[in-house]
C-alpha positions in Angstrom: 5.5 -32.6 3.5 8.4 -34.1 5.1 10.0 -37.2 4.1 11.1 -40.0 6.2 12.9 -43.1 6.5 12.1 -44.2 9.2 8.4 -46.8 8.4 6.6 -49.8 10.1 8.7 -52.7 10.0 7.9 -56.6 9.8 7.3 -58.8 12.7 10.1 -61.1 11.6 12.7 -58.4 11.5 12.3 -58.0 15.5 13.0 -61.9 16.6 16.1 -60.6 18.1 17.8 -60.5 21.7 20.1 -59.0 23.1 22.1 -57.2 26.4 19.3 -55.4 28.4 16.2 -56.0 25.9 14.4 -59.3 26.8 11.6 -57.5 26.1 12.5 -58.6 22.2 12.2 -62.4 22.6 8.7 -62.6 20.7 7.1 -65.9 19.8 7.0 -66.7 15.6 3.5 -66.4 14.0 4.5 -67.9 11.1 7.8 -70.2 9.1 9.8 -67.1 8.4 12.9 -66.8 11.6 16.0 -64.6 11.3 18.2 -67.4 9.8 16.1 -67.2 6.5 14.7 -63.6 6.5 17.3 -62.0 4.7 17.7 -63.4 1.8 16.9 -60.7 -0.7 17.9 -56.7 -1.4 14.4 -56.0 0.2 14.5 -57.7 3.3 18.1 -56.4 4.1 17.2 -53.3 3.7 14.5 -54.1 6.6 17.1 -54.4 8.6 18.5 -51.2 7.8 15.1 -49.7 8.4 14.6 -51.7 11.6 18.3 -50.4 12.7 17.1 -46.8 12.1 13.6 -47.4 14.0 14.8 -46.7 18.0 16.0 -43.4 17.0 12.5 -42.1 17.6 12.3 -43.8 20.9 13.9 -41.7 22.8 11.7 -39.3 23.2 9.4 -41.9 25.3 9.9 -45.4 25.2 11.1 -47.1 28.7 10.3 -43.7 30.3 11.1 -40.3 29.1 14.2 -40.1 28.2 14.8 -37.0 25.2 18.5 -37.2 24.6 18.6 -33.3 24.3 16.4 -33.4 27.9 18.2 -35.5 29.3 22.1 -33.3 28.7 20.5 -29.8 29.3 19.2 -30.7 32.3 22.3 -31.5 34.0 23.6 -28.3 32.9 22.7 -24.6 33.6 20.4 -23.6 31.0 17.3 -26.1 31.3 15.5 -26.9 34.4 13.5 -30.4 35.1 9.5 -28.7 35.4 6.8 -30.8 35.6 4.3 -30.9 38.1 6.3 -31.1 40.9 9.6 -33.4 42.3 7.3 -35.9 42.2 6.3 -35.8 38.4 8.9 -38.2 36.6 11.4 -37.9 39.9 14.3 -40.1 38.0 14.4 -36.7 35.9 14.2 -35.1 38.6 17.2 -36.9 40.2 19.0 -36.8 36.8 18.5 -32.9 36.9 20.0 -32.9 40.8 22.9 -35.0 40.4 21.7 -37.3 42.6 20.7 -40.5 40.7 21.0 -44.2 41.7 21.3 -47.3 39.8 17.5 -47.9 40.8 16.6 -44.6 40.1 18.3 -43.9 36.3 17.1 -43.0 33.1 17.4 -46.4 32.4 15.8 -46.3 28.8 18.6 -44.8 27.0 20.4 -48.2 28.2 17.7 -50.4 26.0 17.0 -48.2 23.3 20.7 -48.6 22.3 21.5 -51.8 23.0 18.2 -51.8 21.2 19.5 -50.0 17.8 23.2 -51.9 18.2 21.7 -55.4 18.4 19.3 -54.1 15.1 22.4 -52.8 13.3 24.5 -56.2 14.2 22.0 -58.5 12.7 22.5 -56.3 9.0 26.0 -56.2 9.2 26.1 -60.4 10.0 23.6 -61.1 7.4 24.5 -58.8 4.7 27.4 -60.9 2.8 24.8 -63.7 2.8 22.4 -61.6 0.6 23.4 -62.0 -3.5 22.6 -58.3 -4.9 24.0 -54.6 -6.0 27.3 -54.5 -4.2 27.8 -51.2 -4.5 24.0 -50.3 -2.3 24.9 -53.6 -0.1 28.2 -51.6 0.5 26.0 -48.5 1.6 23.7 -50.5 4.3 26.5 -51.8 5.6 28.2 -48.4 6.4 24.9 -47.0 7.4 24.5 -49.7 10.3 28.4 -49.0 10.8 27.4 -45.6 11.5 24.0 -46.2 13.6 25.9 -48.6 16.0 28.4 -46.0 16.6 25.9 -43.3 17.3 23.8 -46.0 20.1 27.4 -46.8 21.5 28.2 -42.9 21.7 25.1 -42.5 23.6 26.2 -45.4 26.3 29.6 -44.2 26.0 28.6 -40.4 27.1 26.0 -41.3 29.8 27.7 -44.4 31.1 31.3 -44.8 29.9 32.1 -48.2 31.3 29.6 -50.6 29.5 29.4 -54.0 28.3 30.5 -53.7 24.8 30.4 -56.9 22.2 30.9 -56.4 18.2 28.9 -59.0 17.2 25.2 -59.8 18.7 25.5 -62.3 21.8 23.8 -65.9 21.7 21.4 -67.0 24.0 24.0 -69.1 25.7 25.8 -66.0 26.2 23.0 -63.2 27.2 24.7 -60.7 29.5 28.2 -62.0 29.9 29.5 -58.9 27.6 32.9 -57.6 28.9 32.5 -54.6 30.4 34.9 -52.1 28.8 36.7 -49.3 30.0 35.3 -45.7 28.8 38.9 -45.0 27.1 38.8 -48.8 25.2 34.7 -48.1 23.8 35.5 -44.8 22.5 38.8 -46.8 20.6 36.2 -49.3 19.9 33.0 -47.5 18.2 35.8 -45.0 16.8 36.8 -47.5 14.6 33.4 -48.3 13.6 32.9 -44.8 12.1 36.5 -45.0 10.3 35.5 -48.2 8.6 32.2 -46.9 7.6 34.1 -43.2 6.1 36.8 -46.2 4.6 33.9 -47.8 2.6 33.8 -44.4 0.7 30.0 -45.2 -0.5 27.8 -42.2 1.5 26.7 -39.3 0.0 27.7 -36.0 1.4 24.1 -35.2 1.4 20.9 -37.4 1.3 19.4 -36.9 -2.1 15.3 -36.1 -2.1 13.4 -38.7 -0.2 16.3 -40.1 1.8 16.5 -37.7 4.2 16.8 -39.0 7.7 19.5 -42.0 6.3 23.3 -41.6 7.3 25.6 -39.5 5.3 29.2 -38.9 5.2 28.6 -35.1 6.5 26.7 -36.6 9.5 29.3 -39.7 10.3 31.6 -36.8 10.1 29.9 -35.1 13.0 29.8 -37.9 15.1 33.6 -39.1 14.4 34.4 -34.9 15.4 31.9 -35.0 18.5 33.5 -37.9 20.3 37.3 -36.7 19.3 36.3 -34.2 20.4 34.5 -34.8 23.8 37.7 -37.5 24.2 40.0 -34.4 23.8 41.7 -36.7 21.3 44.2 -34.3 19.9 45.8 -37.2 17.9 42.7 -36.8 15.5 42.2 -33.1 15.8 43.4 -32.8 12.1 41.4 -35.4 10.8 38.4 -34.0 12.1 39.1 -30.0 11.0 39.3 -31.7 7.6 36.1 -33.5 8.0 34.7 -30.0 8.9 37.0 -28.7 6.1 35.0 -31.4 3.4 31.4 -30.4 4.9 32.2 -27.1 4.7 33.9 -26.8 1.3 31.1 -29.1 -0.3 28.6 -26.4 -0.7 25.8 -29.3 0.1 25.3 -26.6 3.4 24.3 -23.6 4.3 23.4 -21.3 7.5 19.5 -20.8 7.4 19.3 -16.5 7.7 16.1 -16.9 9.8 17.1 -18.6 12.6 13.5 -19.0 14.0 12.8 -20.9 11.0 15.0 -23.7 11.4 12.3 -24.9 13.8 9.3 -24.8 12.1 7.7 -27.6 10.1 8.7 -26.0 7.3 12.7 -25.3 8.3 13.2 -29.6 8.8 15.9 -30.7 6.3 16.4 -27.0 5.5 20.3 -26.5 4.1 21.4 -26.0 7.9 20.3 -29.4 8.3 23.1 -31.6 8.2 21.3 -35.0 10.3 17.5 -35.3 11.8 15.6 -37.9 13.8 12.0 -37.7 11.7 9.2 -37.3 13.4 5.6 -37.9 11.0 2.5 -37.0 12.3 0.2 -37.5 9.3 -0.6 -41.8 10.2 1.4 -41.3 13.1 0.5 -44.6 15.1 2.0 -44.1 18.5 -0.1 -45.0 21.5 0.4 -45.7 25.0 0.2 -49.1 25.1 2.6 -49.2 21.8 4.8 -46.4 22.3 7.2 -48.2 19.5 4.7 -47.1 16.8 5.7 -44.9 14.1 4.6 -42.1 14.1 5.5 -38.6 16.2 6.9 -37.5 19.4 5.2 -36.8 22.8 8.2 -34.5 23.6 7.2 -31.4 22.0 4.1 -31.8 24.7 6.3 -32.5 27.2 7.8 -29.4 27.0 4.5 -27.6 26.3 3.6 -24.1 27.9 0.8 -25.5 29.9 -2.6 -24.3 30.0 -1.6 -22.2 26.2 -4.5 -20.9 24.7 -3.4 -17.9 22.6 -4.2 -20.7 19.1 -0.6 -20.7 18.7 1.1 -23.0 21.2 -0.4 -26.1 22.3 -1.3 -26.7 26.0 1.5 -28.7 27.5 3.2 -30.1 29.9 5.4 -27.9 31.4 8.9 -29.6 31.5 12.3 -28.0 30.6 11.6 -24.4 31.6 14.3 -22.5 30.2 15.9 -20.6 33.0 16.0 -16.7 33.4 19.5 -16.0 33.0 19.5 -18.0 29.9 17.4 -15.5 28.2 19.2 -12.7 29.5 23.1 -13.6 28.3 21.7 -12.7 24.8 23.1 -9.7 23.8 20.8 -7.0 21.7 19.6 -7.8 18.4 20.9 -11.6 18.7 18.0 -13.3 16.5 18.9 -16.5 19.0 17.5 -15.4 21.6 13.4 -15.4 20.5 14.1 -17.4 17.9 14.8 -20.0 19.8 13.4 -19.3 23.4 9.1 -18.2 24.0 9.0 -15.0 26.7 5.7 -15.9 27.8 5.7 -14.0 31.2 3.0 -11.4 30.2 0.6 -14.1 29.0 -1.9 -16.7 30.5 -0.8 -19.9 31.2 -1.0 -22.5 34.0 2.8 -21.8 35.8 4.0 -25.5 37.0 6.9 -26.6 38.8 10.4 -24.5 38.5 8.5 -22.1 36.2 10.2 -19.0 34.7 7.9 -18.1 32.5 10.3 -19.1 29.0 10.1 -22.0 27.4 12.0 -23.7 24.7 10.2 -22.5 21.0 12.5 -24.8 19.2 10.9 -27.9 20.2 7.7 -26.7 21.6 4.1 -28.5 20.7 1.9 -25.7 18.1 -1.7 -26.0 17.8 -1.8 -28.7 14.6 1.5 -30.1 14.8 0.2 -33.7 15.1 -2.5 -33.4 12.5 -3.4 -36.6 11.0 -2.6 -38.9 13.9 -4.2 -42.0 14.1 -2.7 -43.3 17.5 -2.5 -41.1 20.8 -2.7 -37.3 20.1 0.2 -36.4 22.4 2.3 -39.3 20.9 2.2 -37.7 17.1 3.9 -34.4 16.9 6.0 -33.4 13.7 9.2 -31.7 15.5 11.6 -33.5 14.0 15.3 -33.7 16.2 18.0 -31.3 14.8 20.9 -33.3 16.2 23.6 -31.6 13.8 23.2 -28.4 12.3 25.9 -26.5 9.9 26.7 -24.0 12.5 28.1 -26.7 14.6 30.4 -27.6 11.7 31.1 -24.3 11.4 32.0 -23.8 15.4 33.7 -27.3 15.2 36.4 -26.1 12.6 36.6 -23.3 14.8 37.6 -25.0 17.7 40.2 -27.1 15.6 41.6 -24.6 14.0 42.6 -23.3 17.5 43.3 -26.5 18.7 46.0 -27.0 15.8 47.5 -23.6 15.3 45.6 -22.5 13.4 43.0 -18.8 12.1 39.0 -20.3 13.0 38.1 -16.6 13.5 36.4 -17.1 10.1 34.3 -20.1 10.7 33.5 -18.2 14.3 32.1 -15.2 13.1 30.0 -16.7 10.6 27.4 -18.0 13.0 27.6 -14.6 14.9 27.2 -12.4 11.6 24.1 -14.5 10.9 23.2 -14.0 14.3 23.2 -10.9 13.3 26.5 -9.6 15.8 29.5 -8.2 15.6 33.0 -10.3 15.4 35.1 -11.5 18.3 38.4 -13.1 18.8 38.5 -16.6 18.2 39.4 -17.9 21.5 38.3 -21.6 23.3 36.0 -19.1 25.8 34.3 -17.4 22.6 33.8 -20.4 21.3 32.3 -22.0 24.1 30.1 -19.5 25.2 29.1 -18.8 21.1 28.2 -22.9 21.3 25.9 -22.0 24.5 24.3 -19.0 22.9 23.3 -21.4 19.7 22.7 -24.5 21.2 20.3 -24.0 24.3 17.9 -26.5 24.6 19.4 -28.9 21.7 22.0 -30.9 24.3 25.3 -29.8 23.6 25.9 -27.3 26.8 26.6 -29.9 29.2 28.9 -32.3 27.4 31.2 -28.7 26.1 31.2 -27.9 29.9 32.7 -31.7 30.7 34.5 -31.9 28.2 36.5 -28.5 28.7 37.0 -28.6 32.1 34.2 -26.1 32.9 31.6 -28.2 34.5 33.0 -28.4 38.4 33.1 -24.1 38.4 30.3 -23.7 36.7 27.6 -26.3 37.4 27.7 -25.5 41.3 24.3 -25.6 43.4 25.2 -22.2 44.2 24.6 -21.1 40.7 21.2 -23.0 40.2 17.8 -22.2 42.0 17.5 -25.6 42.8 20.1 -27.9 43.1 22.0 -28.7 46.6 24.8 -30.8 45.1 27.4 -29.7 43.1 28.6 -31.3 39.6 32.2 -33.5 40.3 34.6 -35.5 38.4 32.6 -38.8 40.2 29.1 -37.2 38.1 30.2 -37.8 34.7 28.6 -41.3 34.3 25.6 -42.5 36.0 25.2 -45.4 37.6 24.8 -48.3 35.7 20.8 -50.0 35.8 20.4 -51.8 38.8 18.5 -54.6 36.2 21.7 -54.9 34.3 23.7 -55.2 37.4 21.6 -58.2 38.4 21.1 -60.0 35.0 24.7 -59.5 33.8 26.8 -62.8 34.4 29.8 -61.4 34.4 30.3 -59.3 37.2 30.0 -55.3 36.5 32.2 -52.7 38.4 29.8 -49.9 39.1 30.1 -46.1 38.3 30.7 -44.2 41.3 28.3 -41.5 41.5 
């Protein structure tokens, strides 16, 4: 049985507005408000768990909006499926390049505005609360490190946001300055370096805790966006935040890669930072899709019309393409471990089909048992947003990056892959992060990132797509309901 952090949370924690979420102004049922809430250990940390709760929304909340959908779609390894263009068409338009500030995956904007207003209201109210200083310390650099991941969200998908540090007052609803993309990564940055400063995570949650921040998992997301910023000025300190994860021994590579994605692999000791997903109780419904409880996503991706007892009958959306089957070579225990070659079998073939679909996330006959809300809401597959081998391929990449031997931390992941050693060059390393990574997000921010993107994400490389990937494609266009709320006036993203 999995453990999770993530739980129901009280009314009184949620009387909170911010940029983007009006949809958060409820009216009080009773003498408790946000000025006298949090006023013991206990209610801060229902903060803290009211911070971590719109992590699970991504999968559905204002539309769905799976981060990992959402990136591999835009790259060359995941189509959009569905029905048909018509089925969800602002996926559709994400997965074409062709989006519009009407037409947007608008929900990542409120979930983490969302999350950041959550995490603000902790970090304001915190040296009010009288208790263990030490474990007042630690929610504090947890929120630290949750604001940073909802800003790197914005940051990646929109770059030039309205950015504030401390939650805005009604009198000043939507008159954030808008920020620059270089001036928020500076910005959230800084968050994770005070958090790693406050030197109070574990390395590793202990039993229980799994699904809270740790230091191994704000060190991912401080390499990720130096990373992704090609911020060599912090190369070092990131290879020695691989270097500490690494050396720890709190880690591992799982040998069965398939594994990693069933029930049982979640929080394995590849596992280095999961969303949780809990079935058993799970309460999500479609008229409260901000239940806890599972994800609809797994569904979503679904091999529709299964009936072999295995997989569930699904949706049929992110169709893994052909050729990303194919670039496996022999005996790589990535390729069906982590990808379904369901050609040969029955099934209902929808939109963009190719007959393979993503096993890592995919819905299994009984993965939502013990829901209590919406079946499809309330499956179990928890997110793997980091993983070891990433560290692993990170250091790599430094170690280049600074002069130095990653060959080592290479030829790890491809010796449990169960291949032969290569040269530890920036293309083996990029094309060993596309062979482990498909369908997990990561492909299309290593193609922007290095350069790749305009050669290789061209329409005449895809089945589908008429417009090619530019420099003006990076970030979308900003929600045409921001545009028109916001009182300060918001430059635009070309697109």
């Amino acid at each position: 049985m999995k453990n999770k952090i993530l739980l129901p949370i009280a009314a009184a924690v949620l009387m909170m507005t911010s940029c983007g979420e009006e949809w958060l102004d409820v009216a009080s049922k009773g003498s408790i408000l946000e000025t006298d809430y949090y006023n013991s250990q206990d209610r801060l940390f229902s903060g803290v768990t009211a911070a971590y709760d719109p992590l699970q929304w991504f999968d559905y909340f204002s539309g769905y909006t799976p981060l990992n959908l959402l990136s591999d779609i835009m790259a060359d390894d995941i189509y959009c499926g569905g029905s048909n263009e018509g089925d969800q068409p602002v996926l559709v338009k994400t997965h074409y390049y062709t989006c519009s500030s009407t037409d947007v995956p608008s929900g990542v904007w409120t979930v983490c505005y969302s999350g950041i207003n959550r995490a603000n209201i902790v970090l304001a109210k915190a040296p009010e609360v009288e208790m263990d200083e030490s474990l007042k310390n630690r929610y504090v650099a947890e929120c630290l490190v949750l604001k940073a991941f909802y800003w790197d969200q914005l940051w990646k998908f929109w770059g030039n946001i309205p950015y504030y540090d401390e939650n805005l007052t009604a009198e000043q609803q939507y008159s954030a300055e808008q920020l620059t993309a270089d001036e928020v990564y500076e910005k959230v940055i800084a968050l994770i370096e005070e958090a790693l400063a406050m030197n109070v995570l574990p390395m590793k949650a202990v039993s229980g805790e799994e699904g809270r921040v740790t230091k191994a998992m704000a060190y991912m997301l401080f390499t990720e966006m130096v990373m992704y910023q090609n911020d060599s000025s912090r190369y070092s300190a990131a290879l020695n935040y691989m270097k500490e994860i690494i050396g720890s021994g709190s880690y591992s590579l799982n040998p069965d890669f398939a594994s990693i994605w069933e029930e049982s692999g979640e929080w394995c000791n590849e596992s280095i930072w999961e969303i949780n997903y809990e079935p058993k109780g799970g309460n999500r419904s479609w008229s409260w899709a901000n239940g806890s409880g599972g994800s609809v996503y797994p569904v979503f991706i679904g091999i529709p019309g299964a009936s072999d007892g295995v997989y569930h009958d699904g949706w049929g959306f992110s169709p893994v393409a052909e050729s990303a089957y194919a670039m496996y070579e022999d005996g790589d225990q990535r390729r069906d471990g982590g990808i379904i070659d369901y050609r040969d079998k029955s099934y209902n073939p929808r939109w963009q089909n190719t007959g393979f679909f993503l096993l890592k996330y995919i819905a299994r006959e009984g993965g939502n048992e013990g829901f209590v809300g919406d079946a499809d809401l309330n499956y179990n597959n928890n997110v793997r947003v980091y993983r070891y081998s990433e560290a692993l391929l990170n250091a790599a990449e430094l170690s280049l990056a600074t002069g130095a031997d990653g060959s080592s931390y290479l030829n790890e992941v491809r010796a449990r892959a169960g291949l032969d050693a290569v040269a530890c060059t920036l293309d083996n390393i990029i094309e060993e992060r596309h062979l482990e990574f498909v369908g997990e997000g990561k492909r299309y921010w290593d193609l922007v990132r290095t350069g790749k993107a305009a050669s290789v994400l061209t329409a005449d490389k895809h089945l589908y797509r008429t417009t090619d990937w530019t420099a003006s494609k990076k970030y979308w266009p900003i929600p045409q309901s921001e545009l028109d709320r916001s009182v300060t006036e918001l430059t635009q993203n070309p697109y």
